[in-house]
C-alpha positions as CSV (number, residue, x, y, z in Angstrom):
1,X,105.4,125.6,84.5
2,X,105.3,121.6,83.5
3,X,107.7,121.2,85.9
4,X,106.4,122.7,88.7
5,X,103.3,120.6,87.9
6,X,105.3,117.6,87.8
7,X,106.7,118.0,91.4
8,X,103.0,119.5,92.9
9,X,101.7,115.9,91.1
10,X,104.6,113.9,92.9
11,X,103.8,115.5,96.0
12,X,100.4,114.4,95.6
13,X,101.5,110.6,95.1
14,X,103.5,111.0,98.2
15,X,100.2,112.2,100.3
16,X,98.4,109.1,98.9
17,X,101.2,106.5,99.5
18,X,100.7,108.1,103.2
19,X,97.0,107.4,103.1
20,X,97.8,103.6,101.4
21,X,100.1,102.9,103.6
22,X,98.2,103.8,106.6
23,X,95.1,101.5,105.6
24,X,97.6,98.3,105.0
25,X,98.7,99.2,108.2
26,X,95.6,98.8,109.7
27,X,94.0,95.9,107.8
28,X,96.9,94.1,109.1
29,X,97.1,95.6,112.5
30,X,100.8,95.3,111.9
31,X,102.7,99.0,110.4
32,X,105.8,97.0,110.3
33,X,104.8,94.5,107.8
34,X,102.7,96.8,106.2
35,X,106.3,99.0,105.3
36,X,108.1,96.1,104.3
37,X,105.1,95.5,102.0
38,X,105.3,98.9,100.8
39,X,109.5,98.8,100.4
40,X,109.9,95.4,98.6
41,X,107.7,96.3,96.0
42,X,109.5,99.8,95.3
43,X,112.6,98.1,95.5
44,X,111.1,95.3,93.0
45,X,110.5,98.0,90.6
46,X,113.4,99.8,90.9
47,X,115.6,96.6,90.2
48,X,113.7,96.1,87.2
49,X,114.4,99.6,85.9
50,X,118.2,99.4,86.8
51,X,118.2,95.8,84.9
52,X,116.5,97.5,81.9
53,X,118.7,100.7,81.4
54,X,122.3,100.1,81.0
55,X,124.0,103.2,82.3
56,X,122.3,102.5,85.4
57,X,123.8,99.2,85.6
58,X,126.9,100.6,85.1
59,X,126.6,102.8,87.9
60,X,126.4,100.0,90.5
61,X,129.3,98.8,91.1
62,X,130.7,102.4,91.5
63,X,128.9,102.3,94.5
64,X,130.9,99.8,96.0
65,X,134.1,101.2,94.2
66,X,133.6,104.5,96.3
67,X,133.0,102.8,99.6
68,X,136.1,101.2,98.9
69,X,138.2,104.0,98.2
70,X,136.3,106.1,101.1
71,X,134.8,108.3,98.9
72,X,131.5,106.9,100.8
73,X,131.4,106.2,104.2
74,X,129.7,103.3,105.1
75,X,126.9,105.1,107.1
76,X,126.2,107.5,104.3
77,X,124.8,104.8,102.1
78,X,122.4,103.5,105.2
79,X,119.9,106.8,104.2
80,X,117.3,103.6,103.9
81,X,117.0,103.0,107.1
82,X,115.5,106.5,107.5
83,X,113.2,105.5,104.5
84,X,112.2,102.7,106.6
85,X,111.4,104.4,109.8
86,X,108.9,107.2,107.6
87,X,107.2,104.3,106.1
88,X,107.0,102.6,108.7
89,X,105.4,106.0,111.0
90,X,102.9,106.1,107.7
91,X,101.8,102.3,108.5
92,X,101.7,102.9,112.1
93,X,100.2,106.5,112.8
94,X,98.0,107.9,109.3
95,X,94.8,105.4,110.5
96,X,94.8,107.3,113.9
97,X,96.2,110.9,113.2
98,X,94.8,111.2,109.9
99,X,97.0,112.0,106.2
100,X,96.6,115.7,107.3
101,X,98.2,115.6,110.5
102,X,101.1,112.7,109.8
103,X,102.2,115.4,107.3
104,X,101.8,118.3,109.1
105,X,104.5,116.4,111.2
106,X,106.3,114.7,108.9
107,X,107.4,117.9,106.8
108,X,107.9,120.4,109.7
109,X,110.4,117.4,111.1
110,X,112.0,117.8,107.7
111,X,112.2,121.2,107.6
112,X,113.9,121.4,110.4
113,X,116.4,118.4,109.6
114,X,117.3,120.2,105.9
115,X,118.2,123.0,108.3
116,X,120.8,121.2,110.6
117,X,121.9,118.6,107.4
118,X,122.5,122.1,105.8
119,X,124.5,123.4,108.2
120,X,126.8,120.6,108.8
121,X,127.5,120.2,105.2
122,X,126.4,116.3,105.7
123,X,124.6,116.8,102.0
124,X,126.6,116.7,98.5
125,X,126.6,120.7,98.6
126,X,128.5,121.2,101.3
127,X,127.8,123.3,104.3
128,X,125.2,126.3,104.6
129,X,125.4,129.2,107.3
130,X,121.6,129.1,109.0
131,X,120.7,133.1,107.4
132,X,117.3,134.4,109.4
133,X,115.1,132.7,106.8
134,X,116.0,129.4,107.4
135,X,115.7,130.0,111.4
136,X,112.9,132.2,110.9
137,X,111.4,129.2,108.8
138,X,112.4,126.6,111.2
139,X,110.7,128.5,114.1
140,X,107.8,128.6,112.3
141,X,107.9,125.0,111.8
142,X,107.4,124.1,115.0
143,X,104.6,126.7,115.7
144,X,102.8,124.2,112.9
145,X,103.5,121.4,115.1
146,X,102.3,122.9,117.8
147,X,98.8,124.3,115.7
148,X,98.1,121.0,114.6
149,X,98.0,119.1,117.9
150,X,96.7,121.9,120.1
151,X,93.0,120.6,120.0
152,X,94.8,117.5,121.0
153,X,96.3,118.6,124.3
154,X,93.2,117.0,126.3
155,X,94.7,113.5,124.4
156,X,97.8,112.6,125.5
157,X,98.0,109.4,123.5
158,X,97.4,111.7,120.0
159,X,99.6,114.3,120.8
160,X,102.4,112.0,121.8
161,X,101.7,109.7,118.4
162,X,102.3,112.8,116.6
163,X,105.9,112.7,117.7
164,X,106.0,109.4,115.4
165,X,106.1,111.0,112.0
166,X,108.2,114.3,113.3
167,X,111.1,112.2,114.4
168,X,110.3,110.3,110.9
169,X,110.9,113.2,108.9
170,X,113.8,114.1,110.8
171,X,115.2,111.3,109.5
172,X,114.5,111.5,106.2
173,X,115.9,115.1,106.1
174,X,119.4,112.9,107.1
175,X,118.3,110.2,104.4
176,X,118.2,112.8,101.7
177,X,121.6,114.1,102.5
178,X,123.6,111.1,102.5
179,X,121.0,109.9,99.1
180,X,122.8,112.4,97.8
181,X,126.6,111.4,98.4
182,X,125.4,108.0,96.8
183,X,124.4,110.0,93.9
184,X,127.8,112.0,93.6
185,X,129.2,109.2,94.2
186,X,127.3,106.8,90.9
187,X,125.7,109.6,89.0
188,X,123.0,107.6,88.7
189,X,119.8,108.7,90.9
190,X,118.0,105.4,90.2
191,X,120.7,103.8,91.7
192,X,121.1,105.6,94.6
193,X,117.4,105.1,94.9
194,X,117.9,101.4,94.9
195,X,120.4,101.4,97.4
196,X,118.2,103.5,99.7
197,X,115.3,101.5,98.4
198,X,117.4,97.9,99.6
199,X,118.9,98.9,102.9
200,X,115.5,99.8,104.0
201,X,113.6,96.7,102.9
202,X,117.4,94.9,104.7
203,X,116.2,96.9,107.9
204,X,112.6,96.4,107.7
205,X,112.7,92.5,107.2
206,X,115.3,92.4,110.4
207,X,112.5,94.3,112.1
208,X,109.6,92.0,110.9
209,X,111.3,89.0,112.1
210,X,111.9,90.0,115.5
211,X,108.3,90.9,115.7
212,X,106.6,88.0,114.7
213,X,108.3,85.9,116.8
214,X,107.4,88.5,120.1
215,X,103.5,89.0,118.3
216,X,102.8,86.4,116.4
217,X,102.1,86.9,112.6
218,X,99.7,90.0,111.2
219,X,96.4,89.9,110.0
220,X,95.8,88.1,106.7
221,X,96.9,89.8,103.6
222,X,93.9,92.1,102.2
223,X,92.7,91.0,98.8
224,X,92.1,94.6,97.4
225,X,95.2,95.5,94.9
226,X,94.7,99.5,95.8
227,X,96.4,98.7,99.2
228,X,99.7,97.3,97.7
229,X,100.4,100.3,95.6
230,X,102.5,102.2,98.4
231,X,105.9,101.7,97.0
232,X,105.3,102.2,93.5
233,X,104.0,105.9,94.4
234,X,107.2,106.3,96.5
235,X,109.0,105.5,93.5
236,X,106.7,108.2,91.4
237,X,107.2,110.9,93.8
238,X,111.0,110.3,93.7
239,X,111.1,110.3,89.9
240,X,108.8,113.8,90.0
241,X,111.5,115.3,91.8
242,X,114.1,113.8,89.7
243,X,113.1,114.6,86.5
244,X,111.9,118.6,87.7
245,X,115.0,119.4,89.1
246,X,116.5,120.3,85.7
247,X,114.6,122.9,84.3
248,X,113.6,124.4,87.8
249,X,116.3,123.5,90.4
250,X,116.2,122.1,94.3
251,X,114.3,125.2,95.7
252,X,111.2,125.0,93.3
253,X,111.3,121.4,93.5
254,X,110.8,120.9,97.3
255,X,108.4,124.2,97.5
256,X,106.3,122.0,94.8
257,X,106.5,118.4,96.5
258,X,106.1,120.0,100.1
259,X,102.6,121.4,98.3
260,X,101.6,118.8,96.5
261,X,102.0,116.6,99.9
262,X,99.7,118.9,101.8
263,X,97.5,119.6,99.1
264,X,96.9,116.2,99.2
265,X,96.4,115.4,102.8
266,X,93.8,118.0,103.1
267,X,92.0,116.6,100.3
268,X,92.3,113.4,101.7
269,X,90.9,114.0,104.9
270,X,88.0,116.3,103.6
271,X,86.7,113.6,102.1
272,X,86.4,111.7,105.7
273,X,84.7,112.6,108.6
274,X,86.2,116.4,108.3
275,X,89.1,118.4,108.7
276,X,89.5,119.8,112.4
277,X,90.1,123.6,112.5
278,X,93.7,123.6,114.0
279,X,95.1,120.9,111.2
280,X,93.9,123.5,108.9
281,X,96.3,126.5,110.9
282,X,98.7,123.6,110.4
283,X,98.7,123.0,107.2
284,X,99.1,126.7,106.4
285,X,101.9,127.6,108.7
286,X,104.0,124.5,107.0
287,X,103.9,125.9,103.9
288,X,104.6,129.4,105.0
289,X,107.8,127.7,107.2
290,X,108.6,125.1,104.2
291,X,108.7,128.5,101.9
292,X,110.5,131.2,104.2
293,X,113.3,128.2,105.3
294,X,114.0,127.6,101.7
295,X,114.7,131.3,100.5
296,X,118.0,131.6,99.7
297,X,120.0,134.1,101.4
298,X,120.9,137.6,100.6
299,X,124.6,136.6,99.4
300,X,125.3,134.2,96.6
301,X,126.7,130.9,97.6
302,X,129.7,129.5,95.8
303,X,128.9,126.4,94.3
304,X,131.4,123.6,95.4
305,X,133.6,121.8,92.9
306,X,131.9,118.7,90.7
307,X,133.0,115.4,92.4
């Protein structure tokens, strides 16, 4: 039962670092710079804590061992850059769409990524057939999509921003897959964490640069210390999961973060000008399609052999 408090909590933190993330965004008028804010202070902490804790020093350099032997391929470590494109859809979209309907979005986009990462075995845990829940769930994914934006059909621009964080947590459906090879790969999770945590900040910079010198530099940092907390939530939510997983595996894990995410978001939003009635259809068909694509199928799956 801790547990599955734990990951509800993380879940939470993820919601907020959505709703963070978003205002930095729009204090600078620049989502961009407002992700690489939010990535190069995760990735700060997270060198700290690899620094700190000698087996996950140790594990670093196995990192690069296994890209060497092809154990890795080289695109399975860029999961990052995935990381960087959510952030940067948090920075760019949560101001105008609101935390309730980025994450409507965001998790019926991952939903439906689990299912195809799944079925091409592109994760650590090899391939999964798609059984009727996890279609069933990923049909009902997109009707929550759908929910969510209808009241925005007479708004092109909203409905077509929406798009932002679904494609974003496409991608970070693919970024947890390959995460996970890095993991096999180190057996360290803070490390693999790092490495997603450092190729996105890589890709954001790159971005940044080639903005500025098209716009011009952002708005002036904002003075209020709330704002810059972004990564360090990342970090937390990822740790949630981390530490949960033992005691009450993957499945409970993600039902629990998914929750905790749009618990949050509602809350979040209620506490604004309002809710509207069709994010609140949304927000209940995600969890029903987040819950019904993650049942496991009738037949027991063979687990594959350690790496």
């Amino acid at each position: 039962m801790a547990a599955v408090l734990v990951t509800v909590l993380g879940g939470v933190g993820l919601a907020t670092q959505s709703r963070v993330n978003g205002q930095l965004g729009a204090h600078l008028r620049d989502g961009l710079v407002a992700a690489l804010i939010s990535f190069s202070i995760g990735l700060v902490l997270l060198a700290v804590g690899v620094l700190v804790a000698p087996k996950a020093r140790a594990a670093v350099p196995k990192v690069v061992q296994a890209v060497r032997e092809r154990r890795l391929r080289p695109w399975q470590v860029l999961g990052g850059a995935a990381g960087a494109l959510f952030v940067t859809a948090q920075g760019l979209t949560v101001a105008a769409l609101g935390v309730a309907m980025f994450t409507v979005a965001a998790v019926s986009g991952q939903v439906l990524s689990g299912l195809l990462m799944d079925r091409a075995g592109i994760g650590p845990g090899g391939p999964r057939p798609i059984t009727p829940t996890r279609a069933v769930g990923a049909v009902l994914a997109v009707v929550a999509v759908t929910a969510a934006v209808s009241d925005e059909f007479d708004s092109p621009s909203r409905l077509w921003l929406s798009l932002i964080p679904a494609a974003a947590g496409l991608g970070l459906g693919w970024a947890q897959a390959v995460n996970g090879r890095v993991r096999a790969a180190c057996g360290s999770v803070s490390v693999a964490t790092l490495v997603n945590f450092g190729v996105g900040t890589a890709v954001l910079a790159l971005a940044c640069v080639v903005e500025v010198l098209v716009r011009g530099l952002p708005a002036g940092l904002p003075s209020n210390p709330i704002l810059y907390v972004g990564g360090a939530l990342g970090v937390i939510g990822v740790s949630a999961s981390v530490f949960a997983v033992r005691y009450i595996g993957v499945l409970m894990v993600s039902l629990g973060m998914i929750s905790g995410q749009i618990a949050g978001a509602v809350l979040f939003d209620l506490t604004g000008p309002g809710i509207e009635p069709a994010t609140v259809v949304g927000v209940v068909v995600t969890l029903l399609a987040a819950g019904v694509a993650s049942l496991p199928s009738g037949r027991p799956r063979k687990e594959p052999a350690a790496q």
